[in-house]
C-alpha positions in Angstrom: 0.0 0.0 0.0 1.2 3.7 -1.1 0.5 6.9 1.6 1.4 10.0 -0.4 0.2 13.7 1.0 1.5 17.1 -0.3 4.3 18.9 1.5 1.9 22.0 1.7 -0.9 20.1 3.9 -1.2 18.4 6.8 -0.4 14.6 6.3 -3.9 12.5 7.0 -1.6 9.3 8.0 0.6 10.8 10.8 3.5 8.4 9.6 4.0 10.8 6.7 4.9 13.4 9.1 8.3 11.1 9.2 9.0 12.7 5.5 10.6 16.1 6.1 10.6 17.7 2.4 12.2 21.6 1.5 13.9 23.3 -1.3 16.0 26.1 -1.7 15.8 28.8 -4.9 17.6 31.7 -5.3 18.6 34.1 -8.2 21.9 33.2 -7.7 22.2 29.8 -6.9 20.5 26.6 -8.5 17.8 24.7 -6.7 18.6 22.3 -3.8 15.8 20.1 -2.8 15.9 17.5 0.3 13.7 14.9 2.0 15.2 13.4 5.2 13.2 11.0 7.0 13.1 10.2 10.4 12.5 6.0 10.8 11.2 6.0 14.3 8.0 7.8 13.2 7.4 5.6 9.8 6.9 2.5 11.7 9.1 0.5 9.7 11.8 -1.7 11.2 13.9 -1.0 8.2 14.1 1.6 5.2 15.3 -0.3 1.9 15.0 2.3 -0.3 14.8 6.5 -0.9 13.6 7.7 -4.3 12.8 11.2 -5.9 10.8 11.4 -8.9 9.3 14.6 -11.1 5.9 15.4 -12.9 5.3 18.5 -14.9 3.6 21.4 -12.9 2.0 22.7 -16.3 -0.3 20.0 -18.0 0.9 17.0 -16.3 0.7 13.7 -17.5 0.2 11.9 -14.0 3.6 10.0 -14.9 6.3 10.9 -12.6 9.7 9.8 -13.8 12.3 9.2 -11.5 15.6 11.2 -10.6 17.6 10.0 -8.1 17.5 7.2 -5.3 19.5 5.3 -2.8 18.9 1.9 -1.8 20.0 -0.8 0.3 20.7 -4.1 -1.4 22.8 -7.3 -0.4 26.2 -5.6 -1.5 25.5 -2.9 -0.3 24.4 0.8 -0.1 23.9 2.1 -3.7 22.8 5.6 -5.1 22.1 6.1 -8.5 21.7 9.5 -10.8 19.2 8.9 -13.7 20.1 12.9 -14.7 23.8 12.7 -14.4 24.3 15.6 -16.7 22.0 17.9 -14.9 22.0 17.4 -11.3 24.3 16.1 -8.6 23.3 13.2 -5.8 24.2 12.5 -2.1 22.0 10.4 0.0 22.3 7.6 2.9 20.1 5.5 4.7 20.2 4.4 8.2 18.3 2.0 10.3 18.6 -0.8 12.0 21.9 -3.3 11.7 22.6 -6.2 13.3 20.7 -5.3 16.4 22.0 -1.8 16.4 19.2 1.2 15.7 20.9 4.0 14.8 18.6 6.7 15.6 20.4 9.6 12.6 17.9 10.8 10.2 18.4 9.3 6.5 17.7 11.3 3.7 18.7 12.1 -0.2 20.0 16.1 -1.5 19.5 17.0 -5.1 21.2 19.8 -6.6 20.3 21.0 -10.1 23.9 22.2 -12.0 22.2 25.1 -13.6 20.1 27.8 -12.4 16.8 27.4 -14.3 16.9 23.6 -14.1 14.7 22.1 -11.9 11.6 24.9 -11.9 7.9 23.7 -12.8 7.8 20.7 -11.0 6.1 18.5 -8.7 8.7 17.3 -7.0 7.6 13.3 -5.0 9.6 11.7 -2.5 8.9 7.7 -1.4 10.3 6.0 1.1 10.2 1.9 1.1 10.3 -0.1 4.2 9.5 -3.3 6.0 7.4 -2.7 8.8 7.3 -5.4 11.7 5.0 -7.9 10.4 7.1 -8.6 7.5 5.2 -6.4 5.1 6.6 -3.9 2.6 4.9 -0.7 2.3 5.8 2.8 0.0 5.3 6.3 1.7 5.0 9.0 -0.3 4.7 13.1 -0.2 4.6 15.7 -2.9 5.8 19.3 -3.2 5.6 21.9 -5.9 8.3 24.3 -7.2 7.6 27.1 -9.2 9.9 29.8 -9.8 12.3 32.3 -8.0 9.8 35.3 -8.3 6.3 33.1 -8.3 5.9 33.6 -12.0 3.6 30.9 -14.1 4.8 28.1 -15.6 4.1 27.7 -19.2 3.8 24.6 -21.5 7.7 23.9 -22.7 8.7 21.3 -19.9 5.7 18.8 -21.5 6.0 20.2 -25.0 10.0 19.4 -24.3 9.4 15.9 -23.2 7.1 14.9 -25.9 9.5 16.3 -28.7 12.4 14.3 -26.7 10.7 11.1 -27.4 9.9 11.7 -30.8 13.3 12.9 -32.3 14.9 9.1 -32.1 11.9 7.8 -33.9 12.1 10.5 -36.7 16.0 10.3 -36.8 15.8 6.4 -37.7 12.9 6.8 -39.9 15.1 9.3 -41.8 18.3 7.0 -41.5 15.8 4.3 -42.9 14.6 6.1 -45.7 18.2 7.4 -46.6 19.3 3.6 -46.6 16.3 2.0 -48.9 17.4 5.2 -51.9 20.8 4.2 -51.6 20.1 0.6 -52.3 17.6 1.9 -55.0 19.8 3.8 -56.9 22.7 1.6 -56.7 20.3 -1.5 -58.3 19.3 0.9 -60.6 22.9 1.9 -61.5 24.4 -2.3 -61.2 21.3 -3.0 -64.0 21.9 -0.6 -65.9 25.7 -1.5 -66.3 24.4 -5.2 -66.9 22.2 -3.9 -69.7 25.1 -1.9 -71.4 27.7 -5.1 -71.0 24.6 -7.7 -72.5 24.7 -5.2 -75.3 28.4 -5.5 -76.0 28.6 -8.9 -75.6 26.1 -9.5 -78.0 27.4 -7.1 -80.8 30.4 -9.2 -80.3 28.6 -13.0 -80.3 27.2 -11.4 -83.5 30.4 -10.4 -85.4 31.6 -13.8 -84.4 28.7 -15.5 -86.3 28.8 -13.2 -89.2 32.6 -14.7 -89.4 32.0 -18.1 -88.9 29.3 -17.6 -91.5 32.1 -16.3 -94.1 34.6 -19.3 -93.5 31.3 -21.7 -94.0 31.0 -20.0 -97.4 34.7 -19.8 -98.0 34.7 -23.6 -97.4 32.2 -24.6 -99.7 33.7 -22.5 -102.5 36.8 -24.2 -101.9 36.1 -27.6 -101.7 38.0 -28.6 -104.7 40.8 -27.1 -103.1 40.7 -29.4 -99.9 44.2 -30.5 -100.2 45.4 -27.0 -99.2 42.7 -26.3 -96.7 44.0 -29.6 -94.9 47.6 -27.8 -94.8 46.0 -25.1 -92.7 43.8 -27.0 -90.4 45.9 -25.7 -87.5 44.8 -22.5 -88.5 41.6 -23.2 -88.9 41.4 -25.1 -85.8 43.0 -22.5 -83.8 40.3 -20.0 -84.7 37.2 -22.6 -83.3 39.4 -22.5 -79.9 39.3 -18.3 -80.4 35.4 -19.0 -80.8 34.7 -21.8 -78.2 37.0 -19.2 -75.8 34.8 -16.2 -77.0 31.7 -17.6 -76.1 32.5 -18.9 -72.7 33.7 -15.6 -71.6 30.2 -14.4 -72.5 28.3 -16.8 -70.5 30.9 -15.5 -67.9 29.9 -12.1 -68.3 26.3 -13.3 -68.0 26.8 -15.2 -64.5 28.7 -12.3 -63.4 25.6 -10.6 -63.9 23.2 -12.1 -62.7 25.4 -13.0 -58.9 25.6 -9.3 -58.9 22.0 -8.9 -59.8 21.2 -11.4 -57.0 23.5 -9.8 -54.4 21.7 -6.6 -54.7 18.5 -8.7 -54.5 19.9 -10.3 -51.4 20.5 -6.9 -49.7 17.4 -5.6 -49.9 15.5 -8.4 -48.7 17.6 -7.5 -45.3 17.0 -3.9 -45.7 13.3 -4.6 -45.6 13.7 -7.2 -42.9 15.9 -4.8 -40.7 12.9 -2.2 -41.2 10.5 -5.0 -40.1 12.0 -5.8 -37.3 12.1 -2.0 -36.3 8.2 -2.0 -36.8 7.8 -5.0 -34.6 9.3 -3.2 -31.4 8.1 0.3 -32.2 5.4 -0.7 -29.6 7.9 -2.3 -27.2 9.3 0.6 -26.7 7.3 2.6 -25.8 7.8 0.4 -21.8 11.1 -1.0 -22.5 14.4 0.0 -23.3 15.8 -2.4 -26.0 18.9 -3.8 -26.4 21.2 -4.4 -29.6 21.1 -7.7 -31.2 22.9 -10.8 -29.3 23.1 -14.1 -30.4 19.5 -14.0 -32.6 17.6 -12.0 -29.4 17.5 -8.9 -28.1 16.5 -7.9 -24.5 14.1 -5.2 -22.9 14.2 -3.4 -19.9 11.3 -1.8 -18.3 11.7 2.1 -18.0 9.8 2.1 -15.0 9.0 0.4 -11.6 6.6 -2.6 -12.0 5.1 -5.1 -10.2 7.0 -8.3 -10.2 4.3 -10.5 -7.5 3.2 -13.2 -9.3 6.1 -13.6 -11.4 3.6 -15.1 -13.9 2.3 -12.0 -14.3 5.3 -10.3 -15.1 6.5 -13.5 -17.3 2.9 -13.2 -19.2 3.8 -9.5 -20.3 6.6 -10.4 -21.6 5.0 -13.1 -23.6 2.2 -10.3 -24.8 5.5 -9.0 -26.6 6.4 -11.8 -28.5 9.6 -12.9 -25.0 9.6 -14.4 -21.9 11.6 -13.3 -18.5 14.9 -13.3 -19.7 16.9 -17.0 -19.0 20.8 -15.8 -18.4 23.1 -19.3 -19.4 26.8 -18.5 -19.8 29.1 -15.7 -18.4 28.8 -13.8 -22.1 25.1 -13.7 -21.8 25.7 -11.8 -18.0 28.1 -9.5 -19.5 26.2 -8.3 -22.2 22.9 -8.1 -20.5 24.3 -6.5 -17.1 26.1 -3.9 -18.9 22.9 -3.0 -21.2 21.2 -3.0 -18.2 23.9 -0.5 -16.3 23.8 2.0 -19.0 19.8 2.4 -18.8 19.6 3.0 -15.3 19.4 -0.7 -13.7 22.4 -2.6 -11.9 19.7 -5.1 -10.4 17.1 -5.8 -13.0 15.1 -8.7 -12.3 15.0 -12.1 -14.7 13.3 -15.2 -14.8 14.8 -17.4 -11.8 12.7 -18.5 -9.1 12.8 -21.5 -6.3 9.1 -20.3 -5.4 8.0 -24.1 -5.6 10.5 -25.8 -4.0 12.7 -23.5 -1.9 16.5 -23.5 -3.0 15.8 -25.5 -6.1 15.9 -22.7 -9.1 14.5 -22.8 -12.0 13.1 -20.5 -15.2 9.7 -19.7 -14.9 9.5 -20.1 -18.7 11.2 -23.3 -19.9 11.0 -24.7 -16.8 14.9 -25.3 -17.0 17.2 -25.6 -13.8 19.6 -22.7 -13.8 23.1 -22.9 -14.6 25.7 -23.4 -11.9 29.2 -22.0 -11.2 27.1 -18.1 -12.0 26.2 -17.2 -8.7 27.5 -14.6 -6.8 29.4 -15.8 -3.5 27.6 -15.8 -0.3 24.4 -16.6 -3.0 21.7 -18.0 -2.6 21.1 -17.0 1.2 16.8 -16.4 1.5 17.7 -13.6 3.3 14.7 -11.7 5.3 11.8 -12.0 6.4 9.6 -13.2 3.8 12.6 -14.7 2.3 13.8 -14.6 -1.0 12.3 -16.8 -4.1 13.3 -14.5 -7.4 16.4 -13.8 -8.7 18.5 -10.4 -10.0 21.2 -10.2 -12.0 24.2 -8.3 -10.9 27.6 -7.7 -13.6 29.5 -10.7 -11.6 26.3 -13.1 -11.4 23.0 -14.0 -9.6 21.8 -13.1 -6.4 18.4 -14.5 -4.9 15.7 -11.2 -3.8 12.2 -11.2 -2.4 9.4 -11.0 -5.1 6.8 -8.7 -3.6 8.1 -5.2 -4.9 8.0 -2.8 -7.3 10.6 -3.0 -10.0 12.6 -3.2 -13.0 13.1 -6.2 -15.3 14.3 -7.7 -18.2 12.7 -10.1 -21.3 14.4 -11.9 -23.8 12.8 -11.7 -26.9 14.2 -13.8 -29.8 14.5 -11.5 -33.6 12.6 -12.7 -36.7 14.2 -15.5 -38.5 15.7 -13.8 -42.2 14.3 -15.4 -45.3 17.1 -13.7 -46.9 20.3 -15.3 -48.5 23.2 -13.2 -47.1 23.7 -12.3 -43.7 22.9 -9.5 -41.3 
């Protein structure tokens, strides 16, 4: 369950009182906003995790996308900065450890790097714990920020994010359309040189008859004087070998032709495939960011927090997109899909493992397939917690076992279109 109240009102649920938001803006200096939380008054026995996220002020879109957090995980305390560019991060959660409740308030600072970044926002601050019962629960407040001298907002930041999202789709459409001329005018150009060679070739097969059609005559005239034609029969047969030799180099010529003819044909059959595969995940991403090609697949990473209780559930939408929770088999495959993950904002994306029917046997929800060994991550599995721990993540050294009732990011594998064409991508 979620609690979120507005900085600017009294919080219904006196646990939000726990979220202490504020920002600073000045003419001079760019805007620093904090939310410090004090645990004793959230209930919880233990904070896992401190996020920030934005909507518009002007024309929101109810979509808040998300900033900055710091989070607790089993290596670890991390903090991560979705807006590296534009802001800058500190953050630190305390609680209790081993027995130990340290009583220091945790919290998150963001500071924007320029002055007018930042402004025309509803800014949202949630705070995940585990209260005593073994439950997780989200508490949430809001606060608006407007501008240095309290002037409206207008339109730009949504007008901005909507243009943001269309300018890859019109840059590859372009790149596309660029491509598909290209091979058009350089099949135009190969036929037309074809055409002009089948010309020649045949002037030349023709002047060759109209020869042989002279020495025929020639012959027949001279029959009487066969005696000396048989003295030049090496001649003679010397010019049948220039003939036979002729005419196979034209049905050279012709091959030639028509491998070049299908090599162009070849190409754009995977120009046309490449731009149907481009269609097919048009839609995909639109939730998930999508990887490069590897090994005939390519895998998706949600943009945003989802649930992942049932795993079916989450398995079954990546099945409504033509995958299934991604299935990680060799140290290459963890590489690949860790760092894809890495660079889109995940260093613990969730796949497909889970011992959820018999506890510390795992398998893939999909195929049904026992995972690999040797690619865990020391000290793993543990079923660490409460509720214990019955889905996997994947981290860039290998697999570490994590409870299944959140909110969170993961990954299908979702295997590419088999080519009909005859020369490879």
């Amino acid at each position: 369950m979620v609690y979120t109240q507005a900085f600017s009102k009294e919080p219904e649920d006196p646990r939000l009182k726990a979220i202490k938001v504020n920002y600073v803006l000045s003419t001079n200096d760019p805007l620093k906003y904090t939310c410090n939380i004090i645990q004793d008054l959230t209930g919880f026995v233990n904070i896992t995790k401190i996020e920030v996220s934005t909507d518009a002020l002007v024309d929101s879109d109810d979509v808040f996308d998300l900033l900055a957090a710091v989070q607790v995980n089993p290596v670890g305390l991390r903090l991560h900065n979705y807006l590296d560019e534009d802001i800058s991060v500190v953050g630190t959660i305390h609680g209790n450890v081993n027995g130990y409740v340290d009583d220091r308030e945790s919290h998150i600072d963001l500071t924007w790097k320029n002055l007018d970044g930042g402004n025309c926002l509803t800014y949202k601050c949630s705070v995940t714990g585990i209260n005593s019962d073994g439950s997780i629960e989200t508490l949430e407040r809001e606060k608006k920020v407007k501008t240095v001298d309290e002037s409206s907002c207008n339109k730009k930041v949504t007008i901005t994010k909507i243009i943001r999202g269309l300018i890859p789709k019109v840059e590859e459409c372009c790149r596309l359309a660029n491509a598909v001329e290209a091979y058009e005018q350089d099949l135009e150009t190969a036929v037309s040189t074809t055409d002009a060679d089948l010309s020649a070739i045949s002037a030349d097969v023709q002047a060759n008859a109209n020869r042989v059609s002279q020495l025929l005559v020639t012959a027949e005239s001279n029959a009487q004087k066969l005696t000396v034609a048989q003295a030049h029969s090496t001649d003679i047969n010397a010019l049948i070998q220039g003939i036979t030799n002729l005419l196979s180099d034209s049905d050279r010529s012709l091959q030639l032709r028509d491998n070049k003819l299908q090599m162009f044909e070849d190409e754009l059959c995977n120009l046309n495939h490449r731009i149907a595969i481009t269609e097919q995940f048009d839609s995909i991403k639109a939730k998930f960011y999508v990887s490069e090609p590897f090994e005939g697949r390519v895998y998706a990473l949600t943009k945003n927090f989802e649930p992942f209780a049932p795993i079916e559930s989450a398995n079954a939408d990546c099945i409504n997109f033509g995958g299934y929770l991604a299935e990680v088999d060799n140290a290459a495959e963890i590489t690949f899909v860790s760092t894809f993950s890495a660079a889109n904002g995940s260093n613990y994306p969730f796949i497909g493992g889970t011992d959820q029917e018999t506890e510390g046997s795992f398998i893939w929800i999909n195929s049904r397939r026992p995972l690999p060994t040797g690619l865990w991550v020391s000290g793993q599995p543990n079923n660490f917690g409460f509720s214990g721990e019955d889905c996997l993540v994947l981290s860039s050294v290998g697999f570490i076992d994590m409870g299944c009732s959140r909110n969170t990011k993961y990954i299908c594998e979702i295997p590419l279109p088999i080519s009909s064409c005859n020369v490879k991508e």
